[in-house]
Backbone as CSV, one residue per row, in Angstrom:
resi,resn,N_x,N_y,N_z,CA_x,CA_y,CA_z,C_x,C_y,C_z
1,UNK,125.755,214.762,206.318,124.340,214.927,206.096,123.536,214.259,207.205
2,UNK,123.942,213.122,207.674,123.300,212.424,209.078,123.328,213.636,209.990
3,UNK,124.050,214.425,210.205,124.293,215.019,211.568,122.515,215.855,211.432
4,UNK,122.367,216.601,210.358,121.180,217.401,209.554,119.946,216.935,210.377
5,UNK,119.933,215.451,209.595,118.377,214.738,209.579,117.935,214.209,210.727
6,UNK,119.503,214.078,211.634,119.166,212.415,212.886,117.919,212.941,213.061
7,UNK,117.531,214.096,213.476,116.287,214.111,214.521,115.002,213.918,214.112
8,UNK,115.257,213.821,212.144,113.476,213.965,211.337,113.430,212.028,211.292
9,UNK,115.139,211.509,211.724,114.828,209.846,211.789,114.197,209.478,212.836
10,UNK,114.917,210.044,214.209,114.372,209.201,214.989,112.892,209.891,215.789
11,UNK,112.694,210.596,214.790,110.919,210.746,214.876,109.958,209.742,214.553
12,UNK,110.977,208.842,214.058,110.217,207.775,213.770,110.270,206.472,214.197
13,UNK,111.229,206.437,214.890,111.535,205.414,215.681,110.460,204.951,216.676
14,UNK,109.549,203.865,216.552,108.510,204.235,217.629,108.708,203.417,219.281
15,UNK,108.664,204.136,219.785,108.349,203.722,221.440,106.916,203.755,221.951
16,UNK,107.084,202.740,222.477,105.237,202.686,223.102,105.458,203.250,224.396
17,UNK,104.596,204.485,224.563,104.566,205.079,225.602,103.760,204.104,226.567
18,UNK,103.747,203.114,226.661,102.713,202.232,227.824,103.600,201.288,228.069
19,UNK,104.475,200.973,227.561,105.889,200.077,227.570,106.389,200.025,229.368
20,UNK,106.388,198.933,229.413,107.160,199.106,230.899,108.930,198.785,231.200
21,UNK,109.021,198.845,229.595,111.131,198.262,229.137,110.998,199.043,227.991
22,UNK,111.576,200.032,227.571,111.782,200.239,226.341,113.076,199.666,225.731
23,UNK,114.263,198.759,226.551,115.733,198.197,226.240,114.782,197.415,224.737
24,UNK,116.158,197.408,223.829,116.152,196.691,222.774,116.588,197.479,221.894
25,UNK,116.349,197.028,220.545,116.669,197.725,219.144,115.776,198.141,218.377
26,UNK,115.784,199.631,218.262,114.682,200.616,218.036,114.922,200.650,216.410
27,UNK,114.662,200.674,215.333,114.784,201.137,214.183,114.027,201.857,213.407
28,UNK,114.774,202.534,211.923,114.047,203.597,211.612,114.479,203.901,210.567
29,UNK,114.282,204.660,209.328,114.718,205.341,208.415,115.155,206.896,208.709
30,UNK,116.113,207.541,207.996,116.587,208.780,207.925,116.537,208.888,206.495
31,UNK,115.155,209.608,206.318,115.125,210.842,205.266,116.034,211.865,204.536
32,UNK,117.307,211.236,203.764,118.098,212.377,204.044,118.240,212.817,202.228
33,UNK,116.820,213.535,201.858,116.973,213.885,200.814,116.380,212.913,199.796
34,UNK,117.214,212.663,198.665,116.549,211.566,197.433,117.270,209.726,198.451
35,UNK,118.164,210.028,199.150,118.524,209.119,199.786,118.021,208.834,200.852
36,UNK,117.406,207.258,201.293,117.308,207.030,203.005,118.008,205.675,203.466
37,UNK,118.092,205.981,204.636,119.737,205.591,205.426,118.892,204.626,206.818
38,UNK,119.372,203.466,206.472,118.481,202.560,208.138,119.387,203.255,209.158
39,UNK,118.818,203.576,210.344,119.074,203.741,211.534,119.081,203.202,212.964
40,UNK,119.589,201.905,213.503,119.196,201.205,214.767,119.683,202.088,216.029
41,UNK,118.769,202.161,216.701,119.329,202.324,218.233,119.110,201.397,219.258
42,UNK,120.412,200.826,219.866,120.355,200.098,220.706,119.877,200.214,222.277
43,UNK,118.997,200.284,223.090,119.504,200.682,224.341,119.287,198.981,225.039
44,UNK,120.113,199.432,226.339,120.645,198.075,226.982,119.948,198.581,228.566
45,UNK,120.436,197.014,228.547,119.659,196.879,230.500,120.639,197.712,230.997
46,UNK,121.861,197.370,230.799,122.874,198.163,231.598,123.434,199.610,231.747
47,UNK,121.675,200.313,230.718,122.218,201.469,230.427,122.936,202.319,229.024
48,UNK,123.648,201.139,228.537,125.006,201.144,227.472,123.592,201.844,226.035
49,UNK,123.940,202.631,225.224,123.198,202.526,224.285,124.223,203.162,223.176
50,UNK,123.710,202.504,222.183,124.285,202.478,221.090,123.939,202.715,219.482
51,UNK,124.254,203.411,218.256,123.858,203.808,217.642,124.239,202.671,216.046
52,UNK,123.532,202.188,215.096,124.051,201.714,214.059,123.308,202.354,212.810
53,UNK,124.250,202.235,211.996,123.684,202.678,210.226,124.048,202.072,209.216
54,UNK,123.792,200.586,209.418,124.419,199.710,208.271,124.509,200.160,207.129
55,UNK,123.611,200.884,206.848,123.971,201.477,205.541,124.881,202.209,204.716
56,UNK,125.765,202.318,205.747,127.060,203.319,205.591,127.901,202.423,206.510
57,UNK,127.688,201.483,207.138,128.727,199.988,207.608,128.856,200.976,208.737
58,UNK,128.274,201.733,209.419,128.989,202.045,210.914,128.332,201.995,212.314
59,UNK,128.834,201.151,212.947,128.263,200.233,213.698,128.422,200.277,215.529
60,UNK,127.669,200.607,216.199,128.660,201.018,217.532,129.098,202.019,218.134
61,UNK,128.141,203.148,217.637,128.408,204.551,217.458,127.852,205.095,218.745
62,UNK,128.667,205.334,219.350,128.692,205.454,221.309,127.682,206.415,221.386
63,UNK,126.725,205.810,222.278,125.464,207.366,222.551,125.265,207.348,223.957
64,UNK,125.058,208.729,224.559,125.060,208.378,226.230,123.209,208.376,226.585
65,UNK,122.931,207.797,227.164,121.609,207.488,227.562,121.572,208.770,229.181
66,UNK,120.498,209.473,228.911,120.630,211.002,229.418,119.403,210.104,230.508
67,UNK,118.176,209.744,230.137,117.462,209.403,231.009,116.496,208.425,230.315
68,UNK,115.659,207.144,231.065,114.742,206.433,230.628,113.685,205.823,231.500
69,UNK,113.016,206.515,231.406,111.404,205.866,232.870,110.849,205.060,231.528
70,UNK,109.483,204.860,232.779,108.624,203.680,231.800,108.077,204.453,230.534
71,UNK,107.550,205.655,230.509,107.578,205.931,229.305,108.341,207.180,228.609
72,UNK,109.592,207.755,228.701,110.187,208.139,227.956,111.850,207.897,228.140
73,UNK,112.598,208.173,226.690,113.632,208.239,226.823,114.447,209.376,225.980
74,UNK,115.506,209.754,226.661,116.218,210.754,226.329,117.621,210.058,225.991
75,UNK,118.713,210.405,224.615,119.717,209.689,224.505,120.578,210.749,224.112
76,UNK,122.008,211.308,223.903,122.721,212.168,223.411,123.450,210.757,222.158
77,UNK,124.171,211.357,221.354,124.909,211.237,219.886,126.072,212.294,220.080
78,UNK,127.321,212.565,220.573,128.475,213.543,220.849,129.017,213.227,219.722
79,UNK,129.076,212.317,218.980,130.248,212.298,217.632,129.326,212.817,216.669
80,UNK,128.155,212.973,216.904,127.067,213.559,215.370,126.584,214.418,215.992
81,UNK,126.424,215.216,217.413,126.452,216.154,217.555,124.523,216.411,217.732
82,UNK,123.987,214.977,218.044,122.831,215.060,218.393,122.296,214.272,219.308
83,UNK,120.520,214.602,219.551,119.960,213.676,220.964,118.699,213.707,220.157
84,UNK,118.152,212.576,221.068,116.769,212.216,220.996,116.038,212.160,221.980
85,UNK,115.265,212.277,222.146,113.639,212.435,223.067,112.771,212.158,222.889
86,UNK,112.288,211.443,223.126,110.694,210.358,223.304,109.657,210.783,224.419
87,UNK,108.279,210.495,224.101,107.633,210.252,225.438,105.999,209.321,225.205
């Protein structure tokens, strides 16, 4: 059911488009029905970004970081079969 919603979650994830770092831990809810599911995304200085959903204990969930200027970012999800886009 995550694979469904990721994208109505991290619509909500907010980034400040005036931001001159967006690195850190982004969080968010996923809507997924009568159920909602926390969602962290990690991104790193080094690039590395990373996906968590404590709520389901899974933690570390490899995401490739596609692109990130000062104000947007683009991330892929290959094991859930999704991406995100900001601006």
């Amino acid at each position: 059911m995550i694979h469904k919603h990721f994208l109505s979650l991290l619509a909500f994830v907010a980034v400040s488009a005036s931001a001159q770092n967006i690195n850190g831990t982004w969080s968010g809810e996923l809507n997924a029905g009568l159920q909602k599911i926390k969602v962290v995304l990690n991104l790193n200085d080094d690039g590395k970004c990373t996906l968590d959903s404590p709520d389901q204990g899974a933690y570390g969930i490899a995401a490739t970081t596609n692109f990130v200027s000062a104000d947007s970012v683009n991330v892929s999800i290959a094991s859930l079969n999704a991406s995100y886009a900001a601006r």
